[in-house]
C-alpha positions in Angstrom: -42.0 33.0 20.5 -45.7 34.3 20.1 -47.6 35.7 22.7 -50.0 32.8 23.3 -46.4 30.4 23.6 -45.0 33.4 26.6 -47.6 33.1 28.3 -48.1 28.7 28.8 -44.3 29.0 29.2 -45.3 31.0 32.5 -48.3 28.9 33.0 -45.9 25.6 33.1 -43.6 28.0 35.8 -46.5 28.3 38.0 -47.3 25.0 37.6 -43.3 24.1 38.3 -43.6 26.5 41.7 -47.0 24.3 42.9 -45.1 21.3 42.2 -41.8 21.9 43.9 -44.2 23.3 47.0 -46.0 19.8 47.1 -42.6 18.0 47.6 -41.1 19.8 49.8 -42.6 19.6 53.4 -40.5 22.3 55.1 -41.9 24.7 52.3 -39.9 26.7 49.2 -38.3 30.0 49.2 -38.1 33.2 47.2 -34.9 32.2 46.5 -35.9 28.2 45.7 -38.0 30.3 42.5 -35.7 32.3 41.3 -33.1 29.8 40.9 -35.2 27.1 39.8 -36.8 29.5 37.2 -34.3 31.9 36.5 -36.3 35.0 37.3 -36.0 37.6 39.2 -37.9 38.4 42.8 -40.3 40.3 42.1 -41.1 37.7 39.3 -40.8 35.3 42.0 -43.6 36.5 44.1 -45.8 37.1 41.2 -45.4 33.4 40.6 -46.0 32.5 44.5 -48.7 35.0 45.0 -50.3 33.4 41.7 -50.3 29.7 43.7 -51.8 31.6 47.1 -54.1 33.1 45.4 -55.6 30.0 43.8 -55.3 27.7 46.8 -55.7 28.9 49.9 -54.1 26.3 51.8 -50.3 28.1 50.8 -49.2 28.9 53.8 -46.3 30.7 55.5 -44.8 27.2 57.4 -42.0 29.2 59.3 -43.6 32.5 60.4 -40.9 33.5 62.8 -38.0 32.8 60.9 -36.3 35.6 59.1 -36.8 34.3 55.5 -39.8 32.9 54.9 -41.2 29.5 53.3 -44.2 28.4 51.7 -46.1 25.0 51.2 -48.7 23.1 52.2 -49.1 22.2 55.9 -51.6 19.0 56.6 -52.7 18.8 53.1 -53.0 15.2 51.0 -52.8 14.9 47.0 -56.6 14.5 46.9 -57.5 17.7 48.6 -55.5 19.4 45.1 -56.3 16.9 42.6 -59.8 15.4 42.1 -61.3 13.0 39.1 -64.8 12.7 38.3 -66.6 9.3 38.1 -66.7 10.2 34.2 -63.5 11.1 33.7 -62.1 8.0 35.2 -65.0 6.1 33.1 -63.0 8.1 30.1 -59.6 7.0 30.3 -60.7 3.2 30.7 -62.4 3.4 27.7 -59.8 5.0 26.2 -57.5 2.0 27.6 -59.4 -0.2 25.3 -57.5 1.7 21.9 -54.4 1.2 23.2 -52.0 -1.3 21.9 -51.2 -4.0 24.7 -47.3 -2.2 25.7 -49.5 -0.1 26.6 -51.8 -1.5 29.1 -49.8 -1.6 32.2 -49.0 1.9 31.9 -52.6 2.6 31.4 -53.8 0.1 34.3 -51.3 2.1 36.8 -52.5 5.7 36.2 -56.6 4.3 36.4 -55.4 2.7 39.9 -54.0 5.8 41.3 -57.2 8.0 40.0 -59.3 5.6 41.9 -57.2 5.5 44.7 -57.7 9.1 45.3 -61.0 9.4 44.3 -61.9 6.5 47.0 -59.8 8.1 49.9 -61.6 11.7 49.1 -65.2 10.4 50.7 
């Protein structure tokens, strides 16, 4: 594995950890990391201190309990995930070159970009 390959494996982890914090609403654990990812702790708070780092609305959603949880707390898809008038403008164009089996998959994803880029104003 090359260098470049190590490190969007870890990329994809991180990624993984946002994910699994999005879905749960009570919040993941150290633990929940490490035995989702196989890693160790320490690893594991690397990877969670790389998610609070970039988004600021991590939070701690059990701060009295013994061991701890982070998530999101009051947050909505569209606060995390934003599309551009232009990139939305993209993918329907790009629609166009796809064969028709296509099209419904196509038609679904440019409803649920729009969808959140209308319930974002």
């Amino acid at each position: 594995m090359t260098d470049d390959n190590i490190r969007y494996s870890r990329m994809t982890d991180i990624l993984g950890v946002l994910y699994m914090m999005m879905a749960e609403p009570k919040g993941i654990t150290l633990d929940d990391i490490c035995d989702e990812f196989n890693v160790s702790r320490r690893t594991a708070e690397r990877m969670r201190d790389s998610i609070t780092n970039i988004f600021p609305q991590v939070t701690v959603l059990n701060e009295n309990e013994k061991i701890k949880r982070w998530g999101f707390d009051n947050f909505s898809m569209r606060e995390i995930i934003t599309f551009t008038d232009e990139e939305i403008a993209t993918i329907v164009t790009l629609k166009h070159h796809f064969r028709a089996a296509l099209e419904p998959t196509m038609n679904s994803i440019i409803d649920k970009m729009r969808a959140l880029r209308k319930n974002k104003k």
